[in-house]
C-alpha positions as CSV (number, residue, x, y, z in Angstrom):
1,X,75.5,75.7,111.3
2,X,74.9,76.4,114.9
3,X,73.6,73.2,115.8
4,X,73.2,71.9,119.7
5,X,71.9,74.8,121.1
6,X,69.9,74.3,124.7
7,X,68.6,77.6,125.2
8,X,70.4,80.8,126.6
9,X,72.6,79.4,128.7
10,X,75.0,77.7,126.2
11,X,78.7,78.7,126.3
12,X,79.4,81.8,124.0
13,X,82.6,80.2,123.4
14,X,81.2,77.1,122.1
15,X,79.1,78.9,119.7
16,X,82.3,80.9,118.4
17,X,84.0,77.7,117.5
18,X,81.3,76.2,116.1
19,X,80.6,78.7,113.9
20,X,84.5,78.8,112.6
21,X,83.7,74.8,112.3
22,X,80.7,75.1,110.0
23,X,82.0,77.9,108.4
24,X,85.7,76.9,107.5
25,X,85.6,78.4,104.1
26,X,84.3,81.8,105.2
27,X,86.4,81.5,107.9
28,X,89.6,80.8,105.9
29,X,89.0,83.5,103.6
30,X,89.0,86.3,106.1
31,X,91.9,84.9,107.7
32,X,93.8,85.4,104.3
33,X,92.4,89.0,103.8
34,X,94.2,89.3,107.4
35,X,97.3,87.6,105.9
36,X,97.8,89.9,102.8
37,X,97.1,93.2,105.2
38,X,99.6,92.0,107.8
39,X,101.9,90.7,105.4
40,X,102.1,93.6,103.2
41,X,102.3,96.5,105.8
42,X,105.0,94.4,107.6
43,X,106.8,94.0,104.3
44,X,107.0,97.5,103.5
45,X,108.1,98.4,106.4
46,X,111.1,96.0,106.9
47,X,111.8,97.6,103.4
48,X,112.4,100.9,104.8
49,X,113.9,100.2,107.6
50,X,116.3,97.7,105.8
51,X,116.8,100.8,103.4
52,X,118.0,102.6,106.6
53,X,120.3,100.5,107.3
54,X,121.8,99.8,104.9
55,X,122.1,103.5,104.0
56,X,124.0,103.7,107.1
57,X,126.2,100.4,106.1
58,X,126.9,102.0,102.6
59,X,127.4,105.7,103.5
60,X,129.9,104.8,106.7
61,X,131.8,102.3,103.9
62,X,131.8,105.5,101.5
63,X,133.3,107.7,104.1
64,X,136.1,105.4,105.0
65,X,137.1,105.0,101.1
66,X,137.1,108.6,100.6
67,X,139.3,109.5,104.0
68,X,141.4,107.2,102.2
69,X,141.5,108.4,99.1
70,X,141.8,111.9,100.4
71,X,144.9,110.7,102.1
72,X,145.9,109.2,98.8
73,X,145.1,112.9,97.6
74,X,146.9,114.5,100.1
75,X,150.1,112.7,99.7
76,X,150.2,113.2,96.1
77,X,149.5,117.2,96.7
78,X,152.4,116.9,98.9
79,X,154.7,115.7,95.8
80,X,153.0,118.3,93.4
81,X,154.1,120.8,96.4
82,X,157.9,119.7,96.2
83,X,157.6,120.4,93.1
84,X,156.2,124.1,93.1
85,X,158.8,125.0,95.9
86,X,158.8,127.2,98.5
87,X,156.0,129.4,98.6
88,X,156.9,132.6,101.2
89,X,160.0,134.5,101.9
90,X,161.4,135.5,104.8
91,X,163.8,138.9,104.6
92,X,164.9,141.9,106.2
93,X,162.2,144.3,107.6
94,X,161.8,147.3,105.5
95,X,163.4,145.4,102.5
96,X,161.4,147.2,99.6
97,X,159.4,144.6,97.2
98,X,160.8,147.1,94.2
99,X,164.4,146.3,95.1
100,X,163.4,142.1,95.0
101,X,161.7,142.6,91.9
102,X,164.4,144.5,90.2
103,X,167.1,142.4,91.5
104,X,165.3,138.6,91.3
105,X,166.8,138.7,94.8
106,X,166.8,140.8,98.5
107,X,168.8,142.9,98.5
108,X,169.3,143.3,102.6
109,X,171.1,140.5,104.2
110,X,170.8,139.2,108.3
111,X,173.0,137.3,110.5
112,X,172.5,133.2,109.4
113,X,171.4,132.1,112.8
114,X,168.2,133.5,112.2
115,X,167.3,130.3,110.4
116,X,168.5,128.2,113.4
117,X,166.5,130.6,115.9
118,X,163.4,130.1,113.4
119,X,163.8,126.1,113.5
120,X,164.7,126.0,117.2
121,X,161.3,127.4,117.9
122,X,159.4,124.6,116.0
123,X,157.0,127.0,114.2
124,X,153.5,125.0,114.1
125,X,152.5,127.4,111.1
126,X,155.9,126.4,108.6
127,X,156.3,122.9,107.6
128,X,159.8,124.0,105.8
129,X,162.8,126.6,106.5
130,X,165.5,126.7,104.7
131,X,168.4,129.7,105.0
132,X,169.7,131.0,101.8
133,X,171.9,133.8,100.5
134,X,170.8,134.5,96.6
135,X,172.2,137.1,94.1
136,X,171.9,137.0,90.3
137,X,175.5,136.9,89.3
138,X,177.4,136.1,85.8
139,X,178.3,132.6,85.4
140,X,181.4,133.7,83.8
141,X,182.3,130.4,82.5
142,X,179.2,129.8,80.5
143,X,178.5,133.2,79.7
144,X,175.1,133.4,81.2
145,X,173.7,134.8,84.0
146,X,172.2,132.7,87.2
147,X,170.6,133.2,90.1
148,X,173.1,131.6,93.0
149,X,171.6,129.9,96.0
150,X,173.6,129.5,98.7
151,X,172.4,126.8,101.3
152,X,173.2,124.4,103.6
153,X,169.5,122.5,104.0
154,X,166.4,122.5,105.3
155,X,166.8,123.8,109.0
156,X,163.2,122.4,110.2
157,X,160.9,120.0,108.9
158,X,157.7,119.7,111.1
159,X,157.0,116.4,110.3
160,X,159.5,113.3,110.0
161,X,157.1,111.8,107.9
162,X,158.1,115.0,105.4
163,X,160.8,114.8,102.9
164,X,162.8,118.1,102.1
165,X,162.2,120.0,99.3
166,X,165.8,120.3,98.8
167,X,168.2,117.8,99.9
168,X,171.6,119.3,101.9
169,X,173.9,120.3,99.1
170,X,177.7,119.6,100.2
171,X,180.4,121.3,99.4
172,X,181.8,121.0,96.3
173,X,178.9,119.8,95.0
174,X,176.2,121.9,92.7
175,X,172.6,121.4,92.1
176,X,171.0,123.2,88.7
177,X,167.8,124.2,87.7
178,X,166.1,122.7,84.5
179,X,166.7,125.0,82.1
180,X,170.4,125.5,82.8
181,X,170.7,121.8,82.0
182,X,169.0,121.5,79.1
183,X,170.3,124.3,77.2
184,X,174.0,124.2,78.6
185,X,173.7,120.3,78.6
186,X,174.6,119.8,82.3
187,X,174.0,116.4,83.9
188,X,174.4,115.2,87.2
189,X,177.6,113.6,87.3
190,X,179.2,116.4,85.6
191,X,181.8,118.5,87.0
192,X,181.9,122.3,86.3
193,X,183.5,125.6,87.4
194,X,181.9,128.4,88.9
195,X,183.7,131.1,89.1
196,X,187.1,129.7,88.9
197,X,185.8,127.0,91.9
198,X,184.8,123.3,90.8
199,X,181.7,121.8,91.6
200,X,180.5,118.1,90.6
201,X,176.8,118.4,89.6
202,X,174.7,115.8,91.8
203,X,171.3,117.2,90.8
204,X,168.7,119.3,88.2
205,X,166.0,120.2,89.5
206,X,162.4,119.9,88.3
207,X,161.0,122.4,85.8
208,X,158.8,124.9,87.9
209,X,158.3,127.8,85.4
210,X,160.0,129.9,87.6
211,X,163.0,131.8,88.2
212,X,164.4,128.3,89.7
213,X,165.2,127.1,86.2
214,X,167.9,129.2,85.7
215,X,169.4,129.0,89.3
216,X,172.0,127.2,91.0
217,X,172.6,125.8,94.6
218,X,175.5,125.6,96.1
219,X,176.6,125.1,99.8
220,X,175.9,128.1,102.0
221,X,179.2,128.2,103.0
222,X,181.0,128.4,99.7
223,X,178.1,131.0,98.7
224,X,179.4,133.3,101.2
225,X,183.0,133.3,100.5
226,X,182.2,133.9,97.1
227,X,179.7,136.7,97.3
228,X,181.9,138.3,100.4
229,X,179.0,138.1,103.0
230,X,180.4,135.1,105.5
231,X,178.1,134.5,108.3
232,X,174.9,136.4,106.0
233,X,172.2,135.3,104.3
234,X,169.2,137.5,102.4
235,X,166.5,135.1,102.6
236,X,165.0,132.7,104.8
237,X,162.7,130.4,102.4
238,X,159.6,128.6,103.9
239,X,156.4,126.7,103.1
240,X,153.3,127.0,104.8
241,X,151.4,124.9,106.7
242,X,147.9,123.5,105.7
243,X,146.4,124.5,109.7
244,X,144.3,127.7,108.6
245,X,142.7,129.4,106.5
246,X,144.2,132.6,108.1
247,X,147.4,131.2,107.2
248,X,149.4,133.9,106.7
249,X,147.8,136.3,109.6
250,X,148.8,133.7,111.7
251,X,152.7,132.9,110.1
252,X,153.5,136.6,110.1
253,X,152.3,137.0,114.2
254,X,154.1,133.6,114.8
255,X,157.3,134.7,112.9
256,X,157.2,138.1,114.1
257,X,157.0,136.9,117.6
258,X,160.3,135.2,116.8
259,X,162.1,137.4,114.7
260,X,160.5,140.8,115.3
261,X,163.3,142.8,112.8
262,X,161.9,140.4,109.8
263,X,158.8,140.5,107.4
264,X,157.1,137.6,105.8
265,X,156.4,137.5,101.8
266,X,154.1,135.6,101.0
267,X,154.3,133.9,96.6
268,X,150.5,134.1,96.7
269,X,150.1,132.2,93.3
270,X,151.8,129.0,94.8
271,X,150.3,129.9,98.1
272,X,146.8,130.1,96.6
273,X,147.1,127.0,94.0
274,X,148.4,124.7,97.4
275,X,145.5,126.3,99.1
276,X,142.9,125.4,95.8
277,X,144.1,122.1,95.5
278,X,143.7,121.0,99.2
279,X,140.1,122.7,99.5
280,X,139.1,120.9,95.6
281,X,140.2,117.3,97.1
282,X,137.9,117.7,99.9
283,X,135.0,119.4,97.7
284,X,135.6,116.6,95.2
285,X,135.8,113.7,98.6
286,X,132.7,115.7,100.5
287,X,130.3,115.7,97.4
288,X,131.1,111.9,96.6
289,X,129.3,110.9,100.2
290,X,126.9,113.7,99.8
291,X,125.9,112.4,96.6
292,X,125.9,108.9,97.9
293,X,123.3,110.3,100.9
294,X,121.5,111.8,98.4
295,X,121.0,108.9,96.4
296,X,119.9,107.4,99.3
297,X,117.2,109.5,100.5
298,X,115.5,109.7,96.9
299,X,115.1,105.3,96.7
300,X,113.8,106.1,100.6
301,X,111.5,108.9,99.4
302,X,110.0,106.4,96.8
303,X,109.9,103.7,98.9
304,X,108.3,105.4,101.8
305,X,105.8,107.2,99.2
306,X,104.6,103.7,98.1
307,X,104.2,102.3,101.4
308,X,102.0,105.8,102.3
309,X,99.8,104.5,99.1
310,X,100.1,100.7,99.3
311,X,99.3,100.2,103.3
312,X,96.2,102.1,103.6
313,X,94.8,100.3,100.4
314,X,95.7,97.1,101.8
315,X,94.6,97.5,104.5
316,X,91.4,99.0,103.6
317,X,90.8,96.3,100.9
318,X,91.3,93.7,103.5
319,X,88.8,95.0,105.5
320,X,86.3,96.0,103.3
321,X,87.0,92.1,102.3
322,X,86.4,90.8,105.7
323,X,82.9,93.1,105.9
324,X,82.0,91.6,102.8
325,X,82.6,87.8,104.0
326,X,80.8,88.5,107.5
327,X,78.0,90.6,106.0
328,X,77.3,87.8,103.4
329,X,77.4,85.1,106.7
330,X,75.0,87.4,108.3
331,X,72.4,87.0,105.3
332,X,73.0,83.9,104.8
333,X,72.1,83.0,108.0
334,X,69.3,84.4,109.2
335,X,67.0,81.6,109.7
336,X,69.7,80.0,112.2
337,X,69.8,83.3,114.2
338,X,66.6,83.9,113.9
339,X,66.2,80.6,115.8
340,X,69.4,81.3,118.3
341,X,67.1,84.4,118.7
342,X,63.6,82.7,119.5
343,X,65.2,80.3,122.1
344,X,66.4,83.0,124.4
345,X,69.7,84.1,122.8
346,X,70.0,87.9,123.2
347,X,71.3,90.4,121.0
348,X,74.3,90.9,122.8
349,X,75.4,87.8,122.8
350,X,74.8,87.3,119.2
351,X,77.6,90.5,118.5
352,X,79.8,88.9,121.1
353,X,79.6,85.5,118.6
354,X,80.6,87.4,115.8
355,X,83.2,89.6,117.0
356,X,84.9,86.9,118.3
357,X,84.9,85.1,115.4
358,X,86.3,88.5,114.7
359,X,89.1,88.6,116.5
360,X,89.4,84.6,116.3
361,X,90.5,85.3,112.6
362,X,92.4,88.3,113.2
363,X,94.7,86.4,115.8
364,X,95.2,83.5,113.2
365,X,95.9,85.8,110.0
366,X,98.3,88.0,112.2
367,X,100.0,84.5,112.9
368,X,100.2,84.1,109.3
369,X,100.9,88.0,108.1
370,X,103.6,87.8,110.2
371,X,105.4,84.7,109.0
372,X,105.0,86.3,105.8
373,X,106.2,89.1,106.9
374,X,109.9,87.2,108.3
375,X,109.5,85.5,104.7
376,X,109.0,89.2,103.0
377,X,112.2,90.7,105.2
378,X,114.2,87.7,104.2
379,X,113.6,87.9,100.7
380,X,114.1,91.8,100.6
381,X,117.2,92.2,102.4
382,X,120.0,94.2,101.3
383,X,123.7,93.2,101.5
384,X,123.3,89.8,102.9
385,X,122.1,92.2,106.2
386,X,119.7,90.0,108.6
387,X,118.6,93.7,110.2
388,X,115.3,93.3,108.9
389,X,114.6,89.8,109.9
390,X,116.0,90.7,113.6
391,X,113.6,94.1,113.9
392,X,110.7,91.9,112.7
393,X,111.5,88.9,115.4
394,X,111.2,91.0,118.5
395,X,108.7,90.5,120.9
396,X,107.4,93.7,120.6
397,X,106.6,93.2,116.8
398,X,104.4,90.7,117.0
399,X,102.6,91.8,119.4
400,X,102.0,95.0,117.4
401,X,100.2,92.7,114.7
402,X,98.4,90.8,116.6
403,X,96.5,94.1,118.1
404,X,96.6,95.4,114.7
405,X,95.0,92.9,113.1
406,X,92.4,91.8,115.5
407,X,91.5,95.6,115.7
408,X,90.8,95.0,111.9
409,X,89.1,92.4,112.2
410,X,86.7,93.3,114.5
411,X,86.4,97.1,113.2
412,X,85.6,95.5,109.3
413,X,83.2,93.0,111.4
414,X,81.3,95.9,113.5
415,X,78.5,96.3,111.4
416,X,77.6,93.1,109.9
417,X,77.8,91.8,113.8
418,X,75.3,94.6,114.9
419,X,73.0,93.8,111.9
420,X,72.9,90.3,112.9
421,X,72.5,91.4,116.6
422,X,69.8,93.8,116.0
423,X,67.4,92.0,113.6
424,X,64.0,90.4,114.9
425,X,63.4,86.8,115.5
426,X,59.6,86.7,114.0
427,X,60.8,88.8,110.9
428,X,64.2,86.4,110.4
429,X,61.6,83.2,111.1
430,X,58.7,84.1,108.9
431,X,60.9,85.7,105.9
432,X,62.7,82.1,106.0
């Protein structure tokens, strides 16, 4: 009750607080409609924002597994590449494509140094060069025809951290191609004759479903004595770089620039499937994150779409509470400030009573709300992350809910205040 009252002059302040006194229940139920609205909102939003973070957490995590599964994938497209081969030629300008194709070989041939001059100029566009002199030629001793490499190894390798494609053949030593071993039965270790020559076999190479299965290495060198072309070669083999997607616009002007008399061939099958594999390991690597984000974004969607529904109801359901629990107060009470009234108390000060009862028991449930909030943020967090907690804990925050919730408080008060404010003494008095 407001009890003690000596006329007009009492303390406003006094009043307040004994109102909250004689009224604890009242009180204490408006303060938990405050909780619940302060609590809830600050809830749902530490959700989302603990959603963004740990998005961010998780998709920078994803990234870093897939760059390093795409350098996984990258080094195990390198060893698919050693095993496709070379994939462009090098020849003679003007050496017709017909002549290659009839002949499984060029047919013009060019001074040897033009590998060195190619792999003394570091081309940034080859990763491999490797001077050769081929012909298809009888292998008299077995009866069946070969193509015969002549090399001495790879010239350039752009990067140490690259192995060669094909290791230095010696002299006196032959490398074979897959199908020559299986159906001659030739074995490393095995030594042979070519063309009245011997050669120990330290090598087959790996099927490639290509003319390489029936071909043979042999040092460059030897090659040439035995084809009658010493200081020649006929091909200059090579494998692109991964740097463009222009690739070979740029190798021919790079090459050109080098070795202006010389054209560059391009195997476009092995070119292209090098070129497939490379973009379908980052497709694959790009779409895993970009699925991840996506993933993401849909839980935030839903989660920001409940906390669109849930805070507005919350809030309005708390205040609709508190206008209930004041407007009740204000009927209940109409004798007392209907007395408060008759002994000088104006209608002013009456609202003033009220509201800041008001905003009494919006400081105290934003006090509360925003415990539960901490409590909420604690309870929700992802990952074992304490971002919520720490966005919640800033000054700034609870100053936020404290003006949020007295602003309620007082709003869901407004009219049951200025009903109490406005009614007449001699009505209030007689009715009672």
């Amino acid at each position: 009750m407001m009890t003690n009252t000596s006329g007009p002059s009492m303390r406003l302040w006094h009043l307040i607080f004994q109102e909250i006194r004689y009224r604890k229940l009242n009180f204490a139920l408006g303060v938990m409609g405050v909780v619940v609205a302060v609590g809830c909102s600050m809830g749902l939003l530490v959700l989302l924002r603990q959603h963004d973070w740990r998005t961010e957490e998780l998709i920078a995590v994803k990234e870093k597994t897939t760059r390093e599964a795409m350098l996984k994938m990258q080094d195990e497209m390198r060893r698919v590449s050693l095993r496709m081969g070379f994939n462009m030629m090098i020849v003679l300008r003007g050496q017709s494509l017909e002549e290659i194709y009839a002949n499984e070989t060029p047919t013009k041939t060019m001074p040897e140094e033009y590998g060195d001059r190619l792999a003394a100029a570091k081309v940034a566009t080859i990763n491999h060069v490797l001077p050769a002199l081929q012909q298809k030629c009888m292998w008299e001793e077995y009866g069946r025809a070969v193509l015969l490499n002549g090399v001495k190894g790879e010239v350039y390798i752009q990067s140490k951290e690259q192995t060669p494609l094909l290791e230095t053949v010696a002299a006196g030593t032959m490398v074979v191609g897959s199908e020559l071993s299986r159906s001659l039965g030739l074995k490393a270790g095995q030594r042979v004759k070519l063309m009245g020559r011997e050669f120990a076999i330290t090598g087959v190479q790996p099927g490639r479903g290509s003319k390489d299965d029936v071909a043979v290495w042999i040092n460059l060198g030897e090659a040439q004595q035995i084809l009658g072309k010493a200081g020649l070669i006929n091909a200059i083999l090579a494998l692109e770089c991964e740097c463009s997607d222009n690739r070979l616009v740029a190798i021919r002007k790079e090459v050109g620039r080098i070795l202006p008399d010389t054209e560059v061939i391009e195997f476009s099958l092995l070119a292209n499937a090098r070129a497939e594999m490379r973009n379908k390991a980052a497709a694959v690597a790009n779409a895993a994150v970009d699925q991840e984000r996506k993933n993401r974004l849909e839980l935030r969607r839903q989660r920001e779409m409940l906390a669109k529904l849930l805070i507005p109801l919350v809030l309005a359901g708390s205040g609709l509470w508190i206008a209930m629990l004041m407007l009740g107060n204000v009927k209940q009470r109409s004798a007392e400030i209907g007395v408060l009234r008759a002994v000088g108390l104006r209608g002013q000060q009456i609202l003033v009573v009220f509201l800041g009862k008001a905003l009494i028991m919006g400081f105290v449930g934003a006090m509360g709300g925003y415990v539960v909030g901490i409590a909420t943020a604690r309870f929700l967090q992802e990952g074992g992350s304490q971002m919520g907690m720490r966005w919640l804990m800033r000054p700034g925050m609870l100053g936020v809910s404290l003006a949020g919730a007295m602003v309620l408080a007082a709003a869901a008060s407004w009219v049951p205040a200025m009903l109490a404010a406005n009614q007449d003494p001699a009505v209030m008095l007689r009715e009672d």
